[in-house]
PDB file of N, CA, C and O in Angstrom:
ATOM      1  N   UNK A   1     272.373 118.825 153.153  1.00  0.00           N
ATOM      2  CA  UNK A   1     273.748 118.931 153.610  1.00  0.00           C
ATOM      3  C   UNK A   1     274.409 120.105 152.895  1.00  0.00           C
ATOM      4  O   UNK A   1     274.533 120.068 151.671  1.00  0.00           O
ATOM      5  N   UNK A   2     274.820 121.101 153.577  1.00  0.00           N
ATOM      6  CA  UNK A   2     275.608 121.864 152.988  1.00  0.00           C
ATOM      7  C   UNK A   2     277.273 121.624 152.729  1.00  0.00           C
ATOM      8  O   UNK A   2     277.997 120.782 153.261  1.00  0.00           O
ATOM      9  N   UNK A   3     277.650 122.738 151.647  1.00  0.00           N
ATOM     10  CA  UNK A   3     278.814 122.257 150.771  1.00  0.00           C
ATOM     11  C   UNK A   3     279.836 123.028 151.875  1.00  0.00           C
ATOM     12  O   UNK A   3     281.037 122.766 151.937  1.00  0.00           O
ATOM     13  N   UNK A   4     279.225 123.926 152.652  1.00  0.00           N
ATOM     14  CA  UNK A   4     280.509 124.444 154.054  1.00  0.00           C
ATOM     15  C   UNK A   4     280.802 123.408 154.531  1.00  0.00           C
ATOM     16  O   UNK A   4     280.110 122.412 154.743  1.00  0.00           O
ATOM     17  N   UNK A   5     282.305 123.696 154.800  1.00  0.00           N
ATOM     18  CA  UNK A   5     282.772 122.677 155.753  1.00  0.00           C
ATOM     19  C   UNK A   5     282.287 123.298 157.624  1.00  0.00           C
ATOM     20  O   UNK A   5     282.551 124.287 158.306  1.00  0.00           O
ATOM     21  N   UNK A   6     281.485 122.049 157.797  1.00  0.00           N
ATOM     22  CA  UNK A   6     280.993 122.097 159.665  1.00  0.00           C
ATOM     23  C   UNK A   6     281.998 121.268 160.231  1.00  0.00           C
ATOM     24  O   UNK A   6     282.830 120.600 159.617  1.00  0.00           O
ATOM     25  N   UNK A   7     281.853 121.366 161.378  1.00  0.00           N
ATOM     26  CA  UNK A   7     282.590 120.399 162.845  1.00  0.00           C
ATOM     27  C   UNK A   7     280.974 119.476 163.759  1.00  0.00           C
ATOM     28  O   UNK A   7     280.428 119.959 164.751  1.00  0.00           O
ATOM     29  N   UNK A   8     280.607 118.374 163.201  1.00  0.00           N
ATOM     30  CA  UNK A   8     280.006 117.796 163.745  1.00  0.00           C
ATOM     31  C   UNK A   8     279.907 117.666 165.973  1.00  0.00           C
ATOM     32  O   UNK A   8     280.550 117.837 167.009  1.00  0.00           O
ATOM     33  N   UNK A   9     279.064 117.398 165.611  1.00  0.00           N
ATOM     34  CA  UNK A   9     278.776 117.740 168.096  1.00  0.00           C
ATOM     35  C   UNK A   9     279.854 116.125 167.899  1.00  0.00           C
ATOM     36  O   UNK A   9     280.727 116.389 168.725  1.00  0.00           O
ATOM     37  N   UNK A  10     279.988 115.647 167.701  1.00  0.00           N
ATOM     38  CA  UNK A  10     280.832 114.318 167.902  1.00  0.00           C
ATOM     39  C   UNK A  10     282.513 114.666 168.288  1.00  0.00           C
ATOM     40  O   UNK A  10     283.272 114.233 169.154  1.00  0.00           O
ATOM     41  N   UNK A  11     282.694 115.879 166.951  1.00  0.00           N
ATOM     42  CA  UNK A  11     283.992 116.090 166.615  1.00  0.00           C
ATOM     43  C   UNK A  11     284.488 117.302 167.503  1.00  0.00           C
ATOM     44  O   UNK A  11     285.684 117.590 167.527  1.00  0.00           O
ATOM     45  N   UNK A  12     283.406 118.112 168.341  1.00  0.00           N
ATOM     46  CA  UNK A  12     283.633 119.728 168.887  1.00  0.00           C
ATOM     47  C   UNK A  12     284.401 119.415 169.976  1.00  0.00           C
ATOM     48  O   UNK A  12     284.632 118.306 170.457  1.00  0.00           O
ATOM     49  N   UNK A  13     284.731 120.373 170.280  1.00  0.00           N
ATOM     50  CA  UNK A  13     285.935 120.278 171.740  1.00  0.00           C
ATOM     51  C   UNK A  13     285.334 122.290 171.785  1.00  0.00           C
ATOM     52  O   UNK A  13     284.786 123.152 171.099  1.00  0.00           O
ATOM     53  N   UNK A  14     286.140 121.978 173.502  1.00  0.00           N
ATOM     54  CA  UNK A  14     286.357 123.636 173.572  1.00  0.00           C
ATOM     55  C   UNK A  14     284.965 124.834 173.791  1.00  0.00           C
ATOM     56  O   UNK A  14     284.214 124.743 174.762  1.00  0.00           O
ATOM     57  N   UNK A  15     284.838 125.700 172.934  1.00  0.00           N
ATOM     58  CA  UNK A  15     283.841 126.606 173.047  1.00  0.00           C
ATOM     59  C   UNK A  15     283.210 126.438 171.993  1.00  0.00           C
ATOM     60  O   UNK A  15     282.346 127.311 171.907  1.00  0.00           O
ATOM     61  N   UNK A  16     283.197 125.414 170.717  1.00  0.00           N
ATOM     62  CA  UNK A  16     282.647 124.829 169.999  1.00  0.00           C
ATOM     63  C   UNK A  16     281.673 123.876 170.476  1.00  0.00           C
ATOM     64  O   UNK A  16     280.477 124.043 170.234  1.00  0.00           O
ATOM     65  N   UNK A  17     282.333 122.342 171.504  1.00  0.00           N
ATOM     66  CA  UNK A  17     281.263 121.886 172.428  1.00  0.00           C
ATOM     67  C   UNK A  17     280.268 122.609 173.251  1.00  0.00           C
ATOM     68  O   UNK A  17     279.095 122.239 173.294  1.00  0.00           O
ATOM     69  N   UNK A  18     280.736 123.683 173.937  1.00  0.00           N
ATOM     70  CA  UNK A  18     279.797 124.231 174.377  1.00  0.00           C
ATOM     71  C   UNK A  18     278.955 125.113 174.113  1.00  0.00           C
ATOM     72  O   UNK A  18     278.157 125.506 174.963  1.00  0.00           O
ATOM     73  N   UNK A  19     278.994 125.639 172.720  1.00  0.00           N
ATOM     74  CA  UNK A  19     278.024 126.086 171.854  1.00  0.00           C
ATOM     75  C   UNK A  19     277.202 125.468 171.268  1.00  0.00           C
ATOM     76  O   UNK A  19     276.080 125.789 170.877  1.00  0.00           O
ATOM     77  N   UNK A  20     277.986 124.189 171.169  1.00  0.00           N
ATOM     78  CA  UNK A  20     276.478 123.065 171.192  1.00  0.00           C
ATOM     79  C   UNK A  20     275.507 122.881 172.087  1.00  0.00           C
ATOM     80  O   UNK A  20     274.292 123.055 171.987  1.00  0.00           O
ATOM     81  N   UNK A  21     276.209 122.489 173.026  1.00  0.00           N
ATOM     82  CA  UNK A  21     275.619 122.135 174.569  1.00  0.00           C
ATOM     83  C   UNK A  21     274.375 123.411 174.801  1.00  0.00           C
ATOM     84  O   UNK A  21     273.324 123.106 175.365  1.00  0.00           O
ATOM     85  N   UNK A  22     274.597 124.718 174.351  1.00  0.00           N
ATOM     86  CA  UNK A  22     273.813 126.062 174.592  1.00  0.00           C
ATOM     87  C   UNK A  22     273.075 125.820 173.971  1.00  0.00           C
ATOM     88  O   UNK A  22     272.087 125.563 174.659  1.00  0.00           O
ATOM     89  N   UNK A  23     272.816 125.690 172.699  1.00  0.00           N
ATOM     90  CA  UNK A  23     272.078 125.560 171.565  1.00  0.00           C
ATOM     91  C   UNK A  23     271.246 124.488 171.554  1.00  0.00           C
ATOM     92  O   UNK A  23     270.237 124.559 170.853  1.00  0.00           O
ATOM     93  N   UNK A  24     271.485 123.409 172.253  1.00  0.00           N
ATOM     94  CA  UNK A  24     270.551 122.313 172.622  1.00  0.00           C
ATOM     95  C   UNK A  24     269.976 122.801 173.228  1.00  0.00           C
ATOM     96  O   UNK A  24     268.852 123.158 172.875  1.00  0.00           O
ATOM     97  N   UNK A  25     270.589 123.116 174.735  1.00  0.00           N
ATOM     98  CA  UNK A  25     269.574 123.330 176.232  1.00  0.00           C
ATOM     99  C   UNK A  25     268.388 124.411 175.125  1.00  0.00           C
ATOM    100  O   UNK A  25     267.213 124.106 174.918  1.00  0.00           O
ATOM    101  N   UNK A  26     268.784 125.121 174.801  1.00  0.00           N
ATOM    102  CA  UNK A  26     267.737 126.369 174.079  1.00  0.00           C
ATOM    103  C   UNK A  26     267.184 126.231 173.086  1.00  0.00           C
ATOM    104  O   UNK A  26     266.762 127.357 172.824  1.00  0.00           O
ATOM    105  N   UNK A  27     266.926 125.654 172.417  1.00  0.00           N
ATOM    106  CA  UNK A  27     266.244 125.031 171.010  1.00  0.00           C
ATOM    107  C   UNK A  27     266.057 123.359 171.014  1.00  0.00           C
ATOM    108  O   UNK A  27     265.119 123.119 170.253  1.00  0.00           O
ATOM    109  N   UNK A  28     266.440 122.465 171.420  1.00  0.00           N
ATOM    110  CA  UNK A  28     266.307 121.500 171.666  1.00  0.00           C
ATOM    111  C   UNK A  28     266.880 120.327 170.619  1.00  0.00           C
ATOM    112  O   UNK A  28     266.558 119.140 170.661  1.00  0.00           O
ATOM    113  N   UNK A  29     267.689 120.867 169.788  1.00  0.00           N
ATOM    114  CA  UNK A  29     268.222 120.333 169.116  1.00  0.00           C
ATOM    115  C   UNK A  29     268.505 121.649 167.548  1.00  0.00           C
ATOM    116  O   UNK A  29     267.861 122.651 167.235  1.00  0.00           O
ATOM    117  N   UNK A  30     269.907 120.913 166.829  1.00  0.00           N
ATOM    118  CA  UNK A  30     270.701 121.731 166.346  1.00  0.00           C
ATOM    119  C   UNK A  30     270.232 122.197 164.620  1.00  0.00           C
ATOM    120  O   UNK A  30     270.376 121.379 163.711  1.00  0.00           O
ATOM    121  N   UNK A  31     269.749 123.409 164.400  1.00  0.00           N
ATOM    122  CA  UNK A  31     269.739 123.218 162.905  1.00  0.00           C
ATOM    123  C   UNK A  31     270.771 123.483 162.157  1.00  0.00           C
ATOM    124  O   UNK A  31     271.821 124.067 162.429  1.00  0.00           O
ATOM    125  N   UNK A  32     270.302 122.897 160.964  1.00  0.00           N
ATOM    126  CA  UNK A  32     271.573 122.860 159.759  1.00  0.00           C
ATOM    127  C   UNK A  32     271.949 124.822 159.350  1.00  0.00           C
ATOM    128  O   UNK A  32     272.998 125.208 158.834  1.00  0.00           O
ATOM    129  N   UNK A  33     271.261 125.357 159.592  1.00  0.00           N
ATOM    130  CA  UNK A  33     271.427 126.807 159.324  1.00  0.00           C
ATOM    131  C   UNK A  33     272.595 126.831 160.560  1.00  0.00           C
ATOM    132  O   UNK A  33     273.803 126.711 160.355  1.00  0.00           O
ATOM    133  N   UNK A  34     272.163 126.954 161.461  1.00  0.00           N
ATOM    134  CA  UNK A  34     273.270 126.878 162.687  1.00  0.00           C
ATOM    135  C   UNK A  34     274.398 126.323 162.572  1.00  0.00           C
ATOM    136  O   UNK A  34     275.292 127.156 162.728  1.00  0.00           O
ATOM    137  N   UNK A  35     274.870 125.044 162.322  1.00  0.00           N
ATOM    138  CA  UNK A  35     275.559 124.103 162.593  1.00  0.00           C
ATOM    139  C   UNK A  35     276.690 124.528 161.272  1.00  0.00           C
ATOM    140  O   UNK A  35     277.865 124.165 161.220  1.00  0.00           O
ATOM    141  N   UNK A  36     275.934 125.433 160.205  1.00  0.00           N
ATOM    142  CA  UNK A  36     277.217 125.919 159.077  1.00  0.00           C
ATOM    143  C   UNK A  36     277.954 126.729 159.938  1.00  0.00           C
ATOM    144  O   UNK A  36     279.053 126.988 159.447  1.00  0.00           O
ATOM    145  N   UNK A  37     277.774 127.225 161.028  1.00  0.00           N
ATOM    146  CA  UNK A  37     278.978 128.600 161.182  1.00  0.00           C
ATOM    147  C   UNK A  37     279.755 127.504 162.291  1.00  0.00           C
ATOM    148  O   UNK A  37     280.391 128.000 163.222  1.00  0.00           O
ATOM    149  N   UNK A  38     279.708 126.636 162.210  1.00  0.00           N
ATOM    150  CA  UNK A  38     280.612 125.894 163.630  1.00  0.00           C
ATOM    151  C   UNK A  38     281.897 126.462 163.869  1.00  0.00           C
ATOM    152  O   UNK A  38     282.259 126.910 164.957  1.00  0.00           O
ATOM    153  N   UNK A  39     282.973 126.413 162.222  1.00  0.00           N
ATOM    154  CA  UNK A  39     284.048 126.943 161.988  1.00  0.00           C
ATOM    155  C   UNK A  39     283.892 128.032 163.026  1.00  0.00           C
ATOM    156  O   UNK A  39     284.963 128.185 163.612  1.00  0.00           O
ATOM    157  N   UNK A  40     283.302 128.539 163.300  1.00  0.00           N
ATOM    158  CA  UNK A  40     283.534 129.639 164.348  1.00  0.00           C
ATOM    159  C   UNK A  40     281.954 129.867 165.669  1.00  0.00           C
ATOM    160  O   UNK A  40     280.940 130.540 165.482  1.00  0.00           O
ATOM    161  N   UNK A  41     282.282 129.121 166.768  1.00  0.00           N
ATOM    162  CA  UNK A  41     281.724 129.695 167.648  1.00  0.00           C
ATOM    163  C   UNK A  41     280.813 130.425 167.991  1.00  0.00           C
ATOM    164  O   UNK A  41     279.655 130.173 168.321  1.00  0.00           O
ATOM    165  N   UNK A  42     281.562 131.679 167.874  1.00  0.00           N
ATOM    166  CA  UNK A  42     281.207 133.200 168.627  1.00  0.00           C
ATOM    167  C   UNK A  42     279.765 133.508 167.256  1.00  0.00           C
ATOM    168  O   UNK A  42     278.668 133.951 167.596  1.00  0.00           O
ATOM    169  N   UNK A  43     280.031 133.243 166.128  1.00  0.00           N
ATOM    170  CA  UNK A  43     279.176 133.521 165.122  1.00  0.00           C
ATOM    171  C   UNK A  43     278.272 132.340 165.147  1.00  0.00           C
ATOM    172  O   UNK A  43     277.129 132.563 164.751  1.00  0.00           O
ATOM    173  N   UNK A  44     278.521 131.255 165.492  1.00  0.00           N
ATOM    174  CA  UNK A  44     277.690 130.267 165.703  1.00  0.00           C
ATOM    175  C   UNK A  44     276.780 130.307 166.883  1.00  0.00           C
ATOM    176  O   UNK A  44     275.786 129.581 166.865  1.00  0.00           O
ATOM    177  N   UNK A  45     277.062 131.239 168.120  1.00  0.00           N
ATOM    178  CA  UNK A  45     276.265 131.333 169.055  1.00  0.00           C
ATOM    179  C   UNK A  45     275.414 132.517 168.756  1.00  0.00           C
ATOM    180  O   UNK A  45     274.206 132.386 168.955  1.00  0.00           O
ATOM    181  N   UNK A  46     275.917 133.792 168.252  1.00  0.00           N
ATOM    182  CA  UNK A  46     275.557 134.528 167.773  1.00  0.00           C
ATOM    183  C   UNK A  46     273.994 134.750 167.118  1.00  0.00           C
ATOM    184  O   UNK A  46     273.159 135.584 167.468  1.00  0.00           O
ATOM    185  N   UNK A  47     273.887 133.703 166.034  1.00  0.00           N
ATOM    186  CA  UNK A  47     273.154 133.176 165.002  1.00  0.00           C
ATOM    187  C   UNK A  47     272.138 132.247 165.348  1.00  0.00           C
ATOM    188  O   UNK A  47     271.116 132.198 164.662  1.00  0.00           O
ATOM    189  N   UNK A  48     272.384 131.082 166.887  1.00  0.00           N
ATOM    190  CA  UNK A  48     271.380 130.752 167.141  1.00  0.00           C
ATOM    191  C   UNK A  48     270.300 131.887 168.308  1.00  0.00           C
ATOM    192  O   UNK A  48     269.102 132.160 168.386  1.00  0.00           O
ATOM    193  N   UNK A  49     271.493 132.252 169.013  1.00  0.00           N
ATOM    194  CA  UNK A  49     270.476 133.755 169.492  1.00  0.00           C
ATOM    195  C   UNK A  49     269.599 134.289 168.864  1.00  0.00           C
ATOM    196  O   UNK A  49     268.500 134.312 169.417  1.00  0.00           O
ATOM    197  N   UNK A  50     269.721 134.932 167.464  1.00  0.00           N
ATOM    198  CA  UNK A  50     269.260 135.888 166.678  1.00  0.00           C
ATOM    199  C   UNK A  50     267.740 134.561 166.459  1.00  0.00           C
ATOM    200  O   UNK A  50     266.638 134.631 167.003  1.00  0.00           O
ATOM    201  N   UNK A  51     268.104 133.782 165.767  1.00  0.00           N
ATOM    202  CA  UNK A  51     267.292 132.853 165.218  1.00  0.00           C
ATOM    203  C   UNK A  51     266.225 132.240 166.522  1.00  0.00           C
ATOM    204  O   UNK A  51     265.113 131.777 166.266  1.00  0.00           O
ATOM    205  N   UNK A  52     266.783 132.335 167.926  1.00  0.00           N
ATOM    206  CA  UNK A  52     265.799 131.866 169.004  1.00  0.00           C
ATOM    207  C   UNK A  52     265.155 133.434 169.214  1.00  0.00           C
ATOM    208  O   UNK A  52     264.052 133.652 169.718  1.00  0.00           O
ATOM    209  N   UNK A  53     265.781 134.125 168.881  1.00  0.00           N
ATOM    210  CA  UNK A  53     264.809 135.597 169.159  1.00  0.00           C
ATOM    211  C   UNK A  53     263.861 135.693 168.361  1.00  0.00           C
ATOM    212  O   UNK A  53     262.765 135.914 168.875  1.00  0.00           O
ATOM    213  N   UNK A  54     263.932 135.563 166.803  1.00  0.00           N
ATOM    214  CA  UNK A  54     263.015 135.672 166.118  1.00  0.00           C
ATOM    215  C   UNK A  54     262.099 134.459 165.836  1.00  0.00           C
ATOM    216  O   UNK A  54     261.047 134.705 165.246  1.00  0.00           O
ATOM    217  N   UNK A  55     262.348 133.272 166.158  1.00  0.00           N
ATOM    218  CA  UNK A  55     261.264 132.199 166.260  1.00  0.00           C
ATOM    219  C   UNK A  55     261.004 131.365 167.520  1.00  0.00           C
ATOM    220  O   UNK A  55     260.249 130.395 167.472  1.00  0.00           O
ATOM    221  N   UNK A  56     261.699 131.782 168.778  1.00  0.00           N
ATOM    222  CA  UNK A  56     261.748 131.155 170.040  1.00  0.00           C
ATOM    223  C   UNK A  56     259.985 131.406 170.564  1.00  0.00           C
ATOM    224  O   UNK A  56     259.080 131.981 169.958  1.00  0.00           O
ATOM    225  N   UNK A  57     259.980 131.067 171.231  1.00  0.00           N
ATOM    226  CA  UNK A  57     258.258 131.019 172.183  1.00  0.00           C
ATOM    227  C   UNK A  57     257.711 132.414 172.229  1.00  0.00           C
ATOM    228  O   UNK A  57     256.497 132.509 172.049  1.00  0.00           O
ATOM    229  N   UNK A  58     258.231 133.254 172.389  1.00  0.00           N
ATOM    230  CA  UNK A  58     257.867 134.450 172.421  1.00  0.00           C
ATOM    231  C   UNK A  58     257.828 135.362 171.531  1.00  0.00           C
ATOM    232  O   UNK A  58     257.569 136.525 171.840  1.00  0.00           O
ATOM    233  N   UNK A  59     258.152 134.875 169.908  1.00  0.00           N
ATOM    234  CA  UNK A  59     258.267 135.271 168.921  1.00  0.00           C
ATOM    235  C   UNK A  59     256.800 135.822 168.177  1.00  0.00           C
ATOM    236  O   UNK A  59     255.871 135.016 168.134  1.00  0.00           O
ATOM    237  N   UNK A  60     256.578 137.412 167.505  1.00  0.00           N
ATOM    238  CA  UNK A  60     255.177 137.566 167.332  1.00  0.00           C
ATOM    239  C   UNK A  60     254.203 136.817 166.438  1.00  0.00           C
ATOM    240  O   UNK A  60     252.973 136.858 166.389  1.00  0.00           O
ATOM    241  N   UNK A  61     255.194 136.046 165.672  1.00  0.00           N
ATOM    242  CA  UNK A  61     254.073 135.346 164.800  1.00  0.00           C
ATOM    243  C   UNK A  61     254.537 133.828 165.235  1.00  0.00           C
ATOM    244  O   UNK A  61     255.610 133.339 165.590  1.00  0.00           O
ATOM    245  N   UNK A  62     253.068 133.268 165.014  1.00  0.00           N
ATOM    246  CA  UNK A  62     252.824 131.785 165.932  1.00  0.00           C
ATOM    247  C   UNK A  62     253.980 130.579 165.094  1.00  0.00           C
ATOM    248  O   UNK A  62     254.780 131.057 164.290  1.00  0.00           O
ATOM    249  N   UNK A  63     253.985 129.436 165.283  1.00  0.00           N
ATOM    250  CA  UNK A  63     255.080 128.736 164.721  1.00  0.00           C
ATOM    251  C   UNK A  63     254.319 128.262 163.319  1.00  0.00           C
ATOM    252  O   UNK A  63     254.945 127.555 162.530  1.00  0.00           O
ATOM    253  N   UNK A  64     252.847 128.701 163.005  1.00  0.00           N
ATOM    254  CA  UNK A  64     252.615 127.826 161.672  1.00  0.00           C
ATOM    255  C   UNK A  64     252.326 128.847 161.206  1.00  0.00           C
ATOM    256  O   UNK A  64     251.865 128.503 160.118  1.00  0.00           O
ATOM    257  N   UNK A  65     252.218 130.734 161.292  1.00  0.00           N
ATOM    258  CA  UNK A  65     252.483 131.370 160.080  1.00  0.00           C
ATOM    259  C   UNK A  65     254.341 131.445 160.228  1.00  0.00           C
ATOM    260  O   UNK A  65     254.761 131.275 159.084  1.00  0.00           O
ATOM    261  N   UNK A  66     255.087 131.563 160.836  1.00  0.00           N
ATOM    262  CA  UNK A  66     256.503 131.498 160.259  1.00  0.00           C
ATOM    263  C   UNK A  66     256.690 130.673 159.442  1.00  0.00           C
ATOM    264  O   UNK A  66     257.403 130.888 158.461  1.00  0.00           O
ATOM    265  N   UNK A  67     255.770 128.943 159.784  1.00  0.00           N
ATOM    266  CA  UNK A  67     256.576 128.274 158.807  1.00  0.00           C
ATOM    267  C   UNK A  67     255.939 128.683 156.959  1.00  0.00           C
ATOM    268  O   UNK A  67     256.452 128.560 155.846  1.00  0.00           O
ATOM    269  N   UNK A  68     254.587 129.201 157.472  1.00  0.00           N
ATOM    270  CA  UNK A  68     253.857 129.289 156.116  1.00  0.00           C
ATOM    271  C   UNK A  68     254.804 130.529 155.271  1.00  0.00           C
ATOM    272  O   UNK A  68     254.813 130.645 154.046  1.00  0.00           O
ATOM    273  N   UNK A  69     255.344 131.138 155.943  1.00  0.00           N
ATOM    274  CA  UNK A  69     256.727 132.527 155.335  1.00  0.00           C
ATOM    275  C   UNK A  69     257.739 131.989 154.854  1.00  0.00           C
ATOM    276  O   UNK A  69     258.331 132.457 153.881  1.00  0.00           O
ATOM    277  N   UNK A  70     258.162 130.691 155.598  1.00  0.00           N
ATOM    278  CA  UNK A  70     259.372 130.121 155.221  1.00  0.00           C
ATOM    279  C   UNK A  70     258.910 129.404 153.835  1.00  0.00           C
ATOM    280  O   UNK A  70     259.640 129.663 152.879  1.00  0.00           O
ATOM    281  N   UNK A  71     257.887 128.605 153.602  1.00  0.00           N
ATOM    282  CA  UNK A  71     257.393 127.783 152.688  1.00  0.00           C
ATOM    283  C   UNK A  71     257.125 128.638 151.090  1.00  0.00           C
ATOM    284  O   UNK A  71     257.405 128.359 149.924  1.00  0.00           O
ATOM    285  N   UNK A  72     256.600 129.520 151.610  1.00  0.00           N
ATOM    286  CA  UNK A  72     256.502 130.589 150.365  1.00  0.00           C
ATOM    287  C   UNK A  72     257.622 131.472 149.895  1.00  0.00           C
ATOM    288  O   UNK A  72     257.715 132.035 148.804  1.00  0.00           O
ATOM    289  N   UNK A  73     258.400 131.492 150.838  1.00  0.00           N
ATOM    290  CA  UNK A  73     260.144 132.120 150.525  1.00  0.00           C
ATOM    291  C   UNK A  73     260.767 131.552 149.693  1.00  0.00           C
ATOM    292  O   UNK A  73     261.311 132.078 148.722  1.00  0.00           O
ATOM    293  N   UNK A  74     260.755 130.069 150.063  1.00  0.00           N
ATOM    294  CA  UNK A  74     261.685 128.874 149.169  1.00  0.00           C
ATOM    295  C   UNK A  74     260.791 128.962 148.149  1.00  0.00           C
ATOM    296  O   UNK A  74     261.433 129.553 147.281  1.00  0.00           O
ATOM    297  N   UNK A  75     259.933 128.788 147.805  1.00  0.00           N
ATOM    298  CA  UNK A  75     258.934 128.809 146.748  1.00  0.00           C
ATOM    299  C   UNK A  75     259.488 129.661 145.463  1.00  0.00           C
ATOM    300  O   UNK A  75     259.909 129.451 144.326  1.00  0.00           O
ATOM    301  N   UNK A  76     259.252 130.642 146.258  1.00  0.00           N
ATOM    302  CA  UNK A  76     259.662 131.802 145.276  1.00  0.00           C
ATOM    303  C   UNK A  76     261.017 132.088 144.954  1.00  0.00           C
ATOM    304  O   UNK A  76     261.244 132.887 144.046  1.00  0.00           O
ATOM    305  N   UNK A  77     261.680 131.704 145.394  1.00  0.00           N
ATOM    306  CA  UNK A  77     263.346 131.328 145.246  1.00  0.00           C
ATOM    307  C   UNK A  77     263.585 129.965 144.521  1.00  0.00           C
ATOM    308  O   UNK A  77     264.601 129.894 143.830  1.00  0.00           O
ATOM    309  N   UNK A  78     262.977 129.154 144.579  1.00  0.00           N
ATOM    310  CA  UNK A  78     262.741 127.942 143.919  1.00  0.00           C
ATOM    311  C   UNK A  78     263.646 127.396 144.908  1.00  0.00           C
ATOM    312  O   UNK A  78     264.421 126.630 144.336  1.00  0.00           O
ATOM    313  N   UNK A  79     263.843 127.455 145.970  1.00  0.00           N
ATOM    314  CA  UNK A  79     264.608 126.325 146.949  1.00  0.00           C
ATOM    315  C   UNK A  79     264.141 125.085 147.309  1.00  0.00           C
ATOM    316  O   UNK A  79     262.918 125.041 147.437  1.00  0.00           O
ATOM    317  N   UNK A  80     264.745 124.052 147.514  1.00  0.00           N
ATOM    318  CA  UNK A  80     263.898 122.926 147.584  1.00  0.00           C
ATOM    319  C   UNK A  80     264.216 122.505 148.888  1.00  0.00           C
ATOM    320  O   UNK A  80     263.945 121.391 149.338  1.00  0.00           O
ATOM    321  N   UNK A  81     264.865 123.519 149.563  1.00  0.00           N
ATOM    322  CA  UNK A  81     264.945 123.300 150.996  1.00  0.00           C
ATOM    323  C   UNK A  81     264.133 123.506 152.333  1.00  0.00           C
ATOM    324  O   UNK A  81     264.613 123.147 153.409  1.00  0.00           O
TER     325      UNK A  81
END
C-alpha cells in the first residue's frame, strides 16, 4: 500500500471512473503503480499506456524475462516490493 493518497474504483466518478474502466478493458485489472496517480486522470491514463506499451503482448521481451528484470531491480535496491 502506498503512503500517496489514491481514489479507490469504488470511490471514482467522472474521467477518473473511466480511466478505470480503460485500464481494466486493457490490462485486465488495476496495478498499484497505476492506481497512485488516480489524483489525476490524464497522468493516470498516461502511465498505464506507457506501462501496456512496454509490457503489453507485444512487448520485446517475453513476460518471464521482464519479470526476472523486475526481480533483480528490487534486489538491488533492496525493495521488498
Amino acid at each position: 500500500m502506498s503512503w500517496i493518497k489514491t481514489i479507490t474504483e469504488a470511490d471514482a466518478s467522472g474521467s477518473l471512473a473511466d480511466t478505470y474502466a480503460y485500464i481494466q478493458r486493457q490490462n485486465g485489472s488495476i496495478s498499484n503503480i497505476t492506481r497512485v496517480a488516480s489524483i489525476n486522470p490524464g497522468v493516470m491514463r498516461a502511465l498505464a499506456d506507457l506501462l501496456y506499451a512496454l509490457r503489453g503482448p507485444h512487448a520485446a521481451l517475453d513476460r518471464r524475462r521482464q519479470e526476472m528484470i523486475a526481480v533483480l531491480t528490487s534486489a538491488l535496491h533492496r525493495c521488498a516490493y
